[in-house]
gemmi code that builds the backbone of each chain (N, CA, C; Angstrom):
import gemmi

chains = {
    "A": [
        ("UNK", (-38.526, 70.128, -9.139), (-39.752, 69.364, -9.404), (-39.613, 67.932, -8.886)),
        ("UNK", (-40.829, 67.123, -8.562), (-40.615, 66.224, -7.769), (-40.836, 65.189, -9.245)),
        ("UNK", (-40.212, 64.104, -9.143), (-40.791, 62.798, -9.932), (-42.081, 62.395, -9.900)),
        ("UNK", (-42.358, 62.411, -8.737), (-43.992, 61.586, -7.928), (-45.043, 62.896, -8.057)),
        ("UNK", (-45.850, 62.466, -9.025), (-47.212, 63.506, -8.768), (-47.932, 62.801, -8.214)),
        ("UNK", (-48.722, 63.965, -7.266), (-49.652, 63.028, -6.628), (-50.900, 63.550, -7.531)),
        ("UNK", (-51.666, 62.558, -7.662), (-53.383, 62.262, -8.424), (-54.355, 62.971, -7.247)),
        ("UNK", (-54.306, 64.452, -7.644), (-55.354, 65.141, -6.612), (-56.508, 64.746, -7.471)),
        ("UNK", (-56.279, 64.868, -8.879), (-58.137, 64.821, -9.270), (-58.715, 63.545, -9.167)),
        ("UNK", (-57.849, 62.521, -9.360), (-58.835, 61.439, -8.883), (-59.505, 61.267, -7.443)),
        ("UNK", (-58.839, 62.037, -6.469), (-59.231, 62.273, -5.003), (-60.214, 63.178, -4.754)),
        ("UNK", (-60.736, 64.224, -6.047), (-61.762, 64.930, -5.659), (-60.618, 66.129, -4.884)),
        ("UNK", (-59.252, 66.406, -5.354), (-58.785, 67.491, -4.729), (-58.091, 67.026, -3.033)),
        ("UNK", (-58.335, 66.138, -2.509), (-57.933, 66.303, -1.337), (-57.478, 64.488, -0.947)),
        ("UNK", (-55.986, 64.456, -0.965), (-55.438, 62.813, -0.410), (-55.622, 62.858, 1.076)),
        ("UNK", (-55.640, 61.496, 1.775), (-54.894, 61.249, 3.053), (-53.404, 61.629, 3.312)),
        ("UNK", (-53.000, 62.870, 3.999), (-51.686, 62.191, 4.784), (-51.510, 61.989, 6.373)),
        ("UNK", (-50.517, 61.097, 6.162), (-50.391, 60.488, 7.821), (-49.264, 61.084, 8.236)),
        ("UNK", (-49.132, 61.295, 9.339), (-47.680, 62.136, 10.036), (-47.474, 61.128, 11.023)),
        ("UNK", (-46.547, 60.816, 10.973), (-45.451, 59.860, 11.207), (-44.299, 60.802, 12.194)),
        ("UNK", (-43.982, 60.014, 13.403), (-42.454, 60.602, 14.070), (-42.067, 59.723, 13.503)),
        ("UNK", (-40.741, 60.636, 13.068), (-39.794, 59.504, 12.206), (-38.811, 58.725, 13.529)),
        ("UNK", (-38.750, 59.062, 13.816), (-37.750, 58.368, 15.117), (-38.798, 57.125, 15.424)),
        ("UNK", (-40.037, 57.261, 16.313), (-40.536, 56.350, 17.056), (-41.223, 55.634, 16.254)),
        ("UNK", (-41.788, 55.992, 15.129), (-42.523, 55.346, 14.066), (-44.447, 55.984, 14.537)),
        ("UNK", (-44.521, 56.580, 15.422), (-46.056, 56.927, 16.099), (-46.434, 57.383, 15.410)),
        ("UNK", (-47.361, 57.586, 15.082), (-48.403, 57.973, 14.288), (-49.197, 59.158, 14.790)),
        ("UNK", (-49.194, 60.284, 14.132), (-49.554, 61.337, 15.314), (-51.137, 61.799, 14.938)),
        ("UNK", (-51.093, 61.660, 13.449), (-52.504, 62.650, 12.983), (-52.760, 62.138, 11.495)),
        ("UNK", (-53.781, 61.943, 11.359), (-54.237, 62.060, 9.752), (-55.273, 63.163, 9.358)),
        ("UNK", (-54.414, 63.919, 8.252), (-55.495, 65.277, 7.680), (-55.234, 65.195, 6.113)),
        ("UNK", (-56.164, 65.560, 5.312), (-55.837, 65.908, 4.007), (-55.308, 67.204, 3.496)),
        ("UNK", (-54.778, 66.681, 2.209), (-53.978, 67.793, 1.711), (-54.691, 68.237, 0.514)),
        ("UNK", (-54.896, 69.136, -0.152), (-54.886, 69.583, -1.375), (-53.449, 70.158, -2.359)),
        ("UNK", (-53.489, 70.183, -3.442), (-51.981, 70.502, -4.315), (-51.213, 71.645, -3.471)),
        ("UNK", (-51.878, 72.486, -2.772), (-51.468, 73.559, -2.682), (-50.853, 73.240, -0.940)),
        ("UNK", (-51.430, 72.559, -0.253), (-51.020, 72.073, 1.275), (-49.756, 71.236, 1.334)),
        ("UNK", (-49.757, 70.393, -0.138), (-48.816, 69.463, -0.368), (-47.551, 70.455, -0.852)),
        ("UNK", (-47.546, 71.481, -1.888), (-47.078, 72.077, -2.451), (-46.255, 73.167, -1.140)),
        ("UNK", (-46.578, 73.455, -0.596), (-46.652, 74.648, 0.690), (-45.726, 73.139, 1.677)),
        ("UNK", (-45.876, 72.458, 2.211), (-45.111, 71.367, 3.173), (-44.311, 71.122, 2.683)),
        ("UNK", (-43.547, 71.067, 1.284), (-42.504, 70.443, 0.580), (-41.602, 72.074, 0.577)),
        ("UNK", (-41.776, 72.858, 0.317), (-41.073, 74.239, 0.501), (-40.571, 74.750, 2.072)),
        ("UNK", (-41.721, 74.858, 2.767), (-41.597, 74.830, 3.744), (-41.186, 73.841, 4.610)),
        ("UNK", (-41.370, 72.888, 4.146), (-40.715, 71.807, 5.203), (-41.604, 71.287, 6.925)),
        ("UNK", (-42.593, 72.683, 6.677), (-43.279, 72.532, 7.985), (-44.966, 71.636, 7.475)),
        ("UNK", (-45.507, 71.269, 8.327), (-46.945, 70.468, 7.366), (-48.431, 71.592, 7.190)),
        ("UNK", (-48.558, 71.548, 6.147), (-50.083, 72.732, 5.893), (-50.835, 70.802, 5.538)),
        ("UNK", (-52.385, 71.575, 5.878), (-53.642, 70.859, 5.940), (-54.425, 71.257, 5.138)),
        ("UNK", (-55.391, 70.521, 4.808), (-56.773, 71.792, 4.065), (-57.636, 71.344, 5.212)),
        ("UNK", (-58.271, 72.336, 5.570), (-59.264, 71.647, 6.644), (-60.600, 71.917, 5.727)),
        ("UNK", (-61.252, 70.873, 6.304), (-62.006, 70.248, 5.341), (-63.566, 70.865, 6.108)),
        ("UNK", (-63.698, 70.937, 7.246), (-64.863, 72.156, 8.137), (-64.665, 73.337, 7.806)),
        ("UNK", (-63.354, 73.781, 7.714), (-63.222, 75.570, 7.520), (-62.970, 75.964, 6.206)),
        ("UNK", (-62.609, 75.067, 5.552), (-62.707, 75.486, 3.713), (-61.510, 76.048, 3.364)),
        ("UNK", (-60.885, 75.732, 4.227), (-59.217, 76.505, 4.223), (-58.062, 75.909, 3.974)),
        ("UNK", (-56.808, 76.590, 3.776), (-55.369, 76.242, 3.835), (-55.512, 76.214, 5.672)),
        ("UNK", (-54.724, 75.387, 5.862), (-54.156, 75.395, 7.680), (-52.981, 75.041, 7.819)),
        ("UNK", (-52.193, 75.828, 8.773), (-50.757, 75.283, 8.678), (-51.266, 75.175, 10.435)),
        ("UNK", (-50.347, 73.677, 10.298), (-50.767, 72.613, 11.915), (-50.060, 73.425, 12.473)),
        ("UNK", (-50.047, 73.696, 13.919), (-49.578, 74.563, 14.956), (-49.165, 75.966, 14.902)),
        ("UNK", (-50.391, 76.886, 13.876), (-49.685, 77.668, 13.541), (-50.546, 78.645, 14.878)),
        ("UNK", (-51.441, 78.662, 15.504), (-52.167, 79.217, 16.824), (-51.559, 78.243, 17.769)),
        ("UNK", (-51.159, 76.731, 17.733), (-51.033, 75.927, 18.585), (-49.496, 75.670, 19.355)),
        ("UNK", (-48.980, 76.135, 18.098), (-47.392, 76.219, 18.570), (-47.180, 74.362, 18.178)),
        ("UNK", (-47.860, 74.080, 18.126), (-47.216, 72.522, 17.461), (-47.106, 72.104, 15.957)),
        ("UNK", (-46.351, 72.966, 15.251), (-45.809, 72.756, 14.228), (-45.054, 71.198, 14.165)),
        ("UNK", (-45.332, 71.258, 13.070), (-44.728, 69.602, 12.430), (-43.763, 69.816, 11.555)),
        ("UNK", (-42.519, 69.176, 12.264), (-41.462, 69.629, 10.751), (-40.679, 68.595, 10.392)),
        ("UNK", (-40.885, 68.659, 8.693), (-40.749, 67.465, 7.790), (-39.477, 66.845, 7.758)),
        ("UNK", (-39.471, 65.484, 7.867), (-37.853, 64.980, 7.650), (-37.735, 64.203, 5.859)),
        ("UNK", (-38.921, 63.767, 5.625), (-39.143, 63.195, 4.550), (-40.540, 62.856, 4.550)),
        ("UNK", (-40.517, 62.530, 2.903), (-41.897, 62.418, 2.759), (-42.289, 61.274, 1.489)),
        ("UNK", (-43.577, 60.904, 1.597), (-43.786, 59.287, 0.847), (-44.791, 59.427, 0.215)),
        ("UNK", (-44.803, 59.075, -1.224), (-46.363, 58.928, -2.069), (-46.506, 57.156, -1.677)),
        ("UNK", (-47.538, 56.907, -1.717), (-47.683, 55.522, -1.980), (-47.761, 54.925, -3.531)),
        ("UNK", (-47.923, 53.815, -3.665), (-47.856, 53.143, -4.484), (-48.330, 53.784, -6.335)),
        ("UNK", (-50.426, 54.097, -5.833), (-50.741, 54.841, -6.371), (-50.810, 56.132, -6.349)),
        ("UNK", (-50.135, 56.712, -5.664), (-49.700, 58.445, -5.543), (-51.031, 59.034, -5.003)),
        ("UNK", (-52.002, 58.576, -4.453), (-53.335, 58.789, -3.684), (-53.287, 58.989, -2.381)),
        ("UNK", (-52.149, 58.449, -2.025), (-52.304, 58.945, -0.539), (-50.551, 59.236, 0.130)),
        ("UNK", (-50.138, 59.959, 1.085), (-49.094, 60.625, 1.634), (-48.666, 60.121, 2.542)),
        ("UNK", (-47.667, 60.143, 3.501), (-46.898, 59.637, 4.489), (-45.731, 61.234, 4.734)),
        ("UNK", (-46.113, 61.758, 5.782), (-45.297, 62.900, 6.553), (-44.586, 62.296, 7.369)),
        ("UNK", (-42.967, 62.239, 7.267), (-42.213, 61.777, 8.511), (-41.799, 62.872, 9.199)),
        ("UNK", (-41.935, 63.066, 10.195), (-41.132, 64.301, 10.654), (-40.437, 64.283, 12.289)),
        ("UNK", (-40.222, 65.880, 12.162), (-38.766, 65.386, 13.350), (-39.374, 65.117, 15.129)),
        ("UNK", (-38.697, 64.156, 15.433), (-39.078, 63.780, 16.548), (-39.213, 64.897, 17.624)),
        ("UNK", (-39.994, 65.288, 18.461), (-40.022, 66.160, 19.302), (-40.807, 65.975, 20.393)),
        ("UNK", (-40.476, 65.244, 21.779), (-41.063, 65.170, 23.014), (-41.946, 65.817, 23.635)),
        ("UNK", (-41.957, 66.714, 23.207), (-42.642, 67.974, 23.673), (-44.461, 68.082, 22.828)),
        ("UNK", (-43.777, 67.461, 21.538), (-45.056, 67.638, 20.351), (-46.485, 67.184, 20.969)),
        ("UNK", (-47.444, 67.771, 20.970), (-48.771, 67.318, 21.247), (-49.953, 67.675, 19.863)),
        ("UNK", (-49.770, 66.721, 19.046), (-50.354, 66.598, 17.241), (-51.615, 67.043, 17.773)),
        ("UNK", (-52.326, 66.513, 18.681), (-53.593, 66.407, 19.203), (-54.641, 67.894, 19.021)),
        ("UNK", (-55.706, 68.425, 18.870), (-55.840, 68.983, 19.109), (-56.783, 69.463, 20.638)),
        ("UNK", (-57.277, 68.122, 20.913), (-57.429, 67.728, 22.333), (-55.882, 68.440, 23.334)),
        ("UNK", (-55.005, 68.151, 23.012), (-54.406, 68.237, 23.791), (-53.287, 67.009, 23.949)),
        ("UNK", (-54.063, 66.120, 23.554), (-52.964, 64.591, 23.469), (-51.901, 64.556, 22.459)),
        ("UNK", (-50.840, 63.405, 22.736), (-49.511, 63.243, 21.739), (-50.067, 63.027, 20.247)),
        ("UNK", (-50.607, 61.899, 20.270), (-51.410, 61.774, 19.409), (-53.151, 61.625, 18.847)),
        ("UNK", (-53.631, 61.881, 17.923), (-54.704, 61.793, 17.900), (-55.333, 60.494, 17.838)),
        ("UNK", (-54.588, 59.714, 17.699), (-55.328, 58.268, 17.838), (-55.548, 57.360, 18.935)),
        ("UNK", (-55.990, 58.056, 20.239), (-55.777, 57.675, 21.767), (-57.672, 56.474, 21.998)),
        ("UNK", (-57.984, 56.641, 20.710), (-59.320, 55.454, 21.152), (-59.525, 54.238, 20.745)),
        ("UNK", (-58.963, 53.437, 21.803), (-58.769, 52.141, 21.595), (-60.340, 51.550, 21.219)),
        ("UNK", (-60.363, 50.900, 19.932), (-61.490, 50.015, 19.685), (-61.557, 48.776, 20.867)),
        ("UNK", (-62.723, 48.727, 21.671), (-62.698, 47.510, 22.263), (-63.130, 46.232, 21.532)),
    ],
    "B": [
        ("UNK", (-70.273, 45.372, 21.762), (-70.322, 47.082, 20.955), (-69.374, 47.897, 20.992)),
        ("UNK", (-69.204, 48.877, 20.876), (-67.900, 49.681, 20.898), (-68.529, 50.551, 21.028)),
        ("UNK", (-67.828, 51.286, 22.094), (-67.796, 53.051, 22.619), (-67.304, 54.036, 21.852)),
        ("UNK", (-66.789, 53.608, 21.182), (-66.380, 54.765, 19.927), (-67.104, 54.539, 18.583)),
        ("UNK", (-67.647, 55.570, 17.927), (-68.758, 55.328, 16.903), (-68.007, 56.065, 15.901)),
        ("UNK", (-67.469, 55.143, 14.672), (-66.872, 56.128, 13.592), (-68.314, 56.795, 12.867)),
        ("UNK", (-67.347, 57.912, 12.749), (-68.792, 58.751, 12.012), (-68.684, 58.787, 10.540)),
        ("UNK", (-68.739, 57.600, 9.771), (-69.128, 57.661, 8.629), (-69.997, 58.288, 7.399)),
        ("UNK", (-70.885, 58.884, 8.214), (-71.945, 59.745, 7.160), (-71.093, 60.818, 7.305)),
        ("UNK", (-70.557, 61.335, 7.647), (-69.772, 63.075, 8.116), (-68.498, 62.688, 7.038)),
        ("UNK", (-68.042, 61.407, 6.865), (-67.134, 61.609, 5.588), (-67.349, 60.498, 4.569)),
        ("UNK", (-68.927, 60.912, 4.124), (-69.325, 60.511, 2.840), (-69.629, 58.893, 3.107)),
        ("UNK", (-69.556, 58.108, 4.215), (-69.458, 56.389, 3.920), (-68.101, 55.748, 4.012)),
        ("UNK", (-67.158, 56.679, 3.897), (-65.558, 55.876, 3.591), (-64.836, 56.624, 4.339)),
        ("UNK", (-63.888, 56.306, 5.420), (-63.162, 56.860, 6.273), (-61.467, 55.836, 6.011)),
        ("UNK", (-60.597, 56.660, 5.530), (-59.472, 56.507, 5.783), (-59.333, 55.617, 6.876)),
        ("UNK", (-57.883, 54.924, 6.445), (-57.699, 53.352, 7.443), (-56.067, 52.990, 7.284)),
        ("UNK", (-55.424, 53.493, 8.120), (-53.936, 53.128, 8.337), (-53.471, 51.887, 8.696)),
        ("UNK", (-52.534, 51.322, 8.257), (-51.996, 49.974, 8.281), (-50.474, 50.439, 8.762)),
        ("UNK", (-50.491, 49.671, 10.293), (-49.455, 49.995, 10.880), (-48.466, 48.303, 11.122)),
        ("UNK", (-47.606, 48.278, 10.778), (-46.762, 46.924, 12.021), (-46.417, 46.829, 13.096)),
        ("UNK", (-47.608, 46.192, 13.958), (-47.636, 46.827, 15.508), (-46.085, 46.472, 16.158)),
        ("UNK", (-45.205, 45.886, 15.571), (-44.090, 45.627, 16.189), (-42.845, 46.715, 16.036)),
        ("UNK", (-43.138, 46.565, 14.329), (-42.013, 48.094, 14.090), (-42.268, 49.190, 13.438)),
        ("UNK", (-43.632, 50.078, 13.920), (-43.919, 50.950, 13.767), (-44.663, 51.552, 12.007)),
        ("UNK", (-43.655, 49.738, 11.392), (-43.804, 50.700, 9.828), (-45.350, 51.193, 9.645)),
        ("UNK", (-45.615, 52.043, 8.590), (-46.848, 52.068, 8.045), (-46.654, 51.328, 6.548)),
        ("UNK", (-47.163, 50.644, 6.270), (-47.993, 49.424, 5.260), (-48.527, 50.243, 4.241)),
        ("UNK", (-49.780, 50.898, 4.199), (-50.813, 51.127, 3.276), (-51.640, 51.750, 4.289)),
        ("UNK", (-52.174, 52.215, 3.486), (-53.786, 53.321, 3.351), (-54.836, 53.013, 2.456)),
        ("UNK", (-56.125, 52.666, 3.401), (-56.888, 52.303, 2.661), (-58.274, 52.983, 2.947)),
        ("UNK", (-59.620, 52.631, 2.367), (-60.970, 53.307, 3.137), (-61.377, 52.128, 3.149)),
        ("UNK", (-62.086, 52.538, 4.496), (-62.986, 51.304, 4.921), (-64.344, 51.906, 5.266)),
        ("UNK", (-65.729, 51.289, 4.532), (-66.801, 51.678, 5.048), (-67.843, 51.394, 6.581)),
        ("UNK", (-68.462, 50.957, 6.364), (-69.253, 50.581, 7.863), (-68.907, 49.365, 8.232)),
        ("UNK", (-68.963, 48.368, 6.840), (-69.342, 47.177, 6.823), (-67.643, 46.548, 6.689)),
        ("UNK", (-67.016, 47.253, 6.099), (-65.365, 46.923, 6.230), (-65.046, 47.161, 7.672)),
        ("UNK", (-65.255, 47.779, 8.182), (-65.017, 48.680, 9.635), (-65.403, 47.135, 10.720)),
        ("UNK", (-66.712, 47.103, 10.058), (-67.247, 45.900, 11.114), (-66.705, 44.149, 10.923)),
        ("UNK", (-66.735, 44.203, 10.011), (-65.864, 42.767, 9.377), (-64.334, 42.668, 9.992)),
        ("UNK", (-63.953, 43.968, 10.251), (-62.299, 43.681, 10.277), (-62.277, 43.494, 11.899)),
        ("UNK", (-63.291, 43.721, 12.423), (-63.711, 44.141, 14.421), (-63.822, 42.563, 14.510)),
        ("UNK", (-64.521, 41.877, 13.676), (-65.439, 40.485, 14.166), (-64.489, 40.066, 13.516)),
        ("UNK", (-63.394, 39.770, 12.267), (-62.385, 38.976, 11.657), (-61.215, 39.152, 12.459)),
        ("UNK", (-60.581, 40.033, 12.591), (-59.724, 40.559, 13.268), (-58.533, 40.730, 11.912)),
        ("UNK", (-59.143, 40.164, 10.277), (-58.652, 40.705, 9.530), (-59.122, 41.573, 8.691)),
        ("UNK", (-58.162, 42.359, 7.891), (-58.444, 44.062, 7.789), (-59.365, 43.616, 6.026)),
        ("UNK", (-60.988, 44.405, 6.193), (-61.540, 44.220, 4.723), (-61.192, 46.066, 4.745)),
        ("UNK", (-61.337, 46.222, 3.414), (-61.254, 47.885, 3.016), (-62.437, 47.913, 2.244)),
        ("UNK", (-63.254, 48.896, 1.283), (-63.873, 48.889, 0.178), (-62.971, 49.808, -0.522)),
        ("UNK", (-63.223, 48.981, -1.962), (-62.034, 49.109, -3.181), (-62.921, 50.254, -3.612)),
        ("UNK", (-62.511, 51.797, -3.465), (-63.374, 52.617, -4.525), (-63.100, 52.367, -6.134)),
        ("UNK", (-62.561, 51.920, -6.550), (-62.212, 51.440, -8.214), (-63.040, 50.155, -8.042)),
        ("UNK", (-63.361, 49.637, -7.450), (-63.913, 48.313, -7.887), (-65.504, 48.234, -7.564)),
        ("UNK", (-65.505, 49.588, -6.458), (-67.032, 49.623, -6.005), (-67.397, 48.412, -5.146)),
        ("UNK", (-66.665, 47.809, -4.349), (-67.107, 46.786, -3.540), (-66.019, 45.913, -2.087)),
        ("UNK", (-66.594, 45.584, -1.359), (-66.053, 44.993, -0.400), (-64.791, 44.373, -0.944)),
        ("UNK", (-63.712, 44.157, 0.084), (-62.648, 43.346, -0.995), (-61.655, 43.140, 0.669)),
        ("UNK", (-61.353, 41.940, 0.739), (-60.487, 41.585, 2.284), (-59.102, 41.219, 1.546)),
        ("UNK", (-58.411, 42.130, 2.304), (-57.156, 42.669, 2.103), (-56.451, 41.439, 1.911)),
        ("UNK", (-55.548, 41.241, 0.675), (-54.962, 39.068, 0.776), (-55.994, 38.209, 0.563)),
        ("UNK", (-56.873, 38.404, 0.088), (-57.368, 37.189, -0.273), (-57.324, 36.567, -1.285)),
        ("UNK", (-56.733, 37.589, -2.375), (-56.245, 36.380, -3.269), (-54.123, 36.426, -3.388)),
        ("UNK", (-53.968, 37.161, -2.751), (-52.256, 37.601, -3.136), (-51.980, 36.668, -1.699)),
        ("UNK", (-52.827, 36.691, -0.857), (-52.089, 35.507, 0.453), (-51.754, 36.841, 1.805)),
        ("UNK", (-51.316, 38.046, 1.241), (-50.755, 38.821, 2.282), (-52.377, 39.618, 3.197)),
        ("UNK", (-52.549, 38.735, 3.897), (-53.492, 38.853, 5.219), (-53.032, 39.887, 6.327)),
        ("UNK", (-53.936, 40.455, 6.227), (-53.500, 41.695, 7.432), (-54.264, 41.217, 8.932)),
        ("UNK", (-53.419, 40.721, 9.490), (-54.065, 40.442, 10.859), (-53.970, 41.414, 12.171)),
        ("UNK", (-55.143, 41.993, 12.591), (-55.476, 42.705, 13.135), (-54.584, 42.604, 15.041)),
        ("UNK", (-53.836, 43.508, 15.906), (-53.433, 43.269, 17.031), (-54.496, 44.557, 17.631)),
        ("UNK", (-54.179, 45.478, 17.229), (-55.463, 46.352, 17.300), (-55.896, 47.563, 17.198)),
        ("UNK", (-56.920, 48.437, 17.296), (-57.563, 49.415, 16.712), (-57.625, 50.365, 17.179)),
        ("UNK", (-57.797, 51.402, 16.435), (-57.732, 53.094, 17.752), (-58.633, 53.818, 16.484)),
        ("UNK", (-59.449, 54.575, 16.674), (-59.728, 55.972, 16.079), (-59.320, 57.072, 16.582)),
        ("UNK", (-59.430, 58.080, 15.502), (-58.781, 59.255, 16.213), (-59.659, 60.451, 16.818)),
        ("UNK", (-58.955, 60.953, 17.465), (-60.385, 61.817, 17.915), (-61.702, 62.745, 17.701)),
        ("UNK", (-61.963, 62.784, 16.826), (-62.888, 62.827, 15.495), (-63.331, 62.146, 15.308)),
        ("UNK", (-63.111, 60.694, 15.592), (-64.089, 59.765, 15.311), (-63.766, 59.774, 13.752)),
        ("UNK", (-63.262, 60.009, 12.765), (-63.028, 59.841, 11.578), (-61.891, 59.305, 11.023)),
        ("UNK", (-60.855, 58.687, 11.467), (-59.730, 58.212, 11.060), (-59.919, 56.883, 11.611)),
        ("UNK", (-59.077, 56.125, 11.462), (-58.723, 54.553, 11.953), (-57.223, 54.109, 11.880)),
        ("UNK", (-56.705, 53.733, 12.733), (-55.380, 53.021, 12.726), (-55.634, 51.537, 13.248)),
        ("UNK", (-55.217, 50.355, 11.804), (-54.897, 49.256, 12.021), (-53.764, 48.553, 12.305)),
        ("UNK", (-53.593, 48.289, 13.497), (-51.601, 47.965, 14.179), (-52.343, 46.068, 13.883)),
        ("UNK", (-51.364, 45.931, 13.288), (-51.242, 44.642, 12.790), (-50.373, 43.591, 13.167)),
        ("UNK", (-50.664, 42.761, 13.193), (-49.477, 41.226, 13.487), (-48.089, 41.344, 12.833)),
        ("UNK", (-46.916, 41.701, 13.257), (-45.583, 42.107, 12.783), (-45.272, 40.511, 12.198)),
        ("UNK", (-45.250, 40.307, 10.336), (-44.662, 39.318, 9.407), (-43.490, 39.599, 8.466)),
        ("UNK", (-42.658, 38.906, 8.739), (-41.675, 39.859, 7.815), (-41.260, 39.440, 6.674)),
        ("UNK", (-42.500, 38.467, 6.272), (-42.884, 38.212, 5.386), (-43.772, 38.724, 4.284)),
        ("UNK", (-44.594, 39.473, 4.595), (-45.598, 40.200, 4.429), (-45.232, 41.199, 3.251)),
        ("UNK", (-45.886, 41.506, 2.616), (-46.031, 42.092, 1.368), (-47.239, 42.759, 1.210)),
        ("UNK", (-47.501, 44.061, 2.032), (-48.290, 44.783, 2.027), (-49.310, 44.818, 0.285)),
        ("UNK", (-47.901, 45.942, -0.179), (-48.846, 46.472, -1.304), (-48.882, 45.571, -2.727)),
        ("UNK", (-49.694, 45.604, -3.659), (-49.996, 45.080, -5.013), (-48.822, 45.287, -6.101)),
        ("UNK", (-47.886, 45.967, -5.410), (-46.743, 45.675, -6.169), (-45.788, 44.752, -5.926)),
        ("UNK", (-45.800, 44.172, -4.839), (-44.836, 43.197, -4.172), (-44.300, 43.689, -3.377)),
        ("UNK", (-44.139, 44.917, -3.192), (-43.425, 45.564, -1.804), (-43.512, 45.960, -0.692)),
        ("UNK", (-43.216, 45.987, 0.311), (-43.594, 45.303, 1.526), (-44.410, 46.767, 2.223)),
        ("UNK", (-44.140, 47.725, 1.630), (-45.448, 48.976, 2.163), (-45.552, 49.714, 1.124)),
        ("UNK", (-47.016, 50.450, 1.141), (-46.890, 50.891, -0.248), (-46.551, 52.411, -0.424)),
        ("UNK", (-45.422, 53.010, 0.952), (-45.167, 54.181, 0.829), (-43.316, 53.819, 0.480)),
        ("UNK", (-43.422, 53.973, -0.702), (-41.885, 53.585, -1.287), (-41.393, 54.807, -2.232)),
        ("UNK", (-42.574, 55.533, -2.638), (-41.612, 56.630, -3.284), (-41.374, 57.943, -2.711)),
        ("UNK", (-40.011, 58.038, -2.647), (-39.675, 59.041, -1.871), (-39.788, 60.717, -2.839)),
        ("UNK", (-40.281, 61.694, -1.935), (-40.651, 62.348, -2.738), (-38.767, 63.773, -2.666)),
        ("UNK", (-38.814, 63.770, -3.850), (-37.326, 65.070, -3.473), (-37.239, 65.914, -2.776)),
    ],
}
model = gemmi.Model(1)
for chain_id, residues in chains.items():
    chain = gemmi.Chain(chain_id)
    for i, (resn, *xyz) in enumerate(residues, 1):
        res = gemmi.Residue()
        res.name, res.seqid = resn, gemmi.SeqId(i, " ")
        for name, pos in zip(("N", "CA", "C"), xyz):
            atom = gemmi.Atom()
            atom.name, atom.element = name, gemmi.Element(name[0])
            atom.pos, atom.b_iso = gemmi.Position(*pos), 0.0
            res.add_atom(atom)
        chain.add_residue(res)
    model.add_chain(chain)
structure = gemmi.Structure()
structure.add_model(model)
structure.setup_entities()
């Protein structure tokens, strides 16, 4: 059992987490979790999603082949929101575009 | 103007908002920012969030001193996320506890 619960009901069921390469510090993707996505990534070690269009459990790269796998992991302060570090991999494309990461749009 | 249009009505008014240290990668905090936080932090270049517990606008340090100064902005491809890469202080004291990000508890 973990020390840190995270506060799904004050979230309405579903936190922010951010996935993090732990090596480079990049930032690859932000998706929410529900108890059971959070619950399922800590066993597995690999990252599940709830996707929030399909009404579902999703485990990231599981059609895509870009699985995310966990090195550690972070509640914040108020246990509302997540931090996924995981293992560095060159190859990884978080994106579902296709890019490294999903955050490729620079605000001008 | 900006070429990228967060789509705020598609997640309720409040879109998740990452706080990065554009120098060393850390992540800081997680916050939501609405239209009007979104747009304040574009024209300030420092980061406002809206406080859902407080129900209102609220610029990040303004009364604790720890100012999040903006280097710069990306959404993700969805148009629903935000990453704020910030002015690297190593001084800085992200979260409301005094500690310098507010992803500190490690989960087992």
């Amino acid at each position: 059992m973990n020390e840190v619960e995270i506060d799904f009901e004050k979230m309405g069921g579903l936190v922010p987490a951010v996935v993090q390469d732990s090596e480079t510090g990049e930032i690859l993707m932000l998706g929410f979790q529900n108890a059971e996505a959070f619950e399922k990534t800590i066993s597995e070690k690999e990252v599940y999603f709830w996707s929030r269009s399909r009404e579902k459990l999703w485990k990231k790269g599981e059609t895509s082949g870009n699985i995310l796998r966990v090195v550690e992991i972070f509640a914040d302060c108020d246990d509302d929101s997540i931090l996924l570090r995981i293992e560095h991999d060159p190859n990884l494309n978080a994106c579902h575009t296709g890019a490294r990461s999903c955050f490729f749009k620079k605000i001008s």
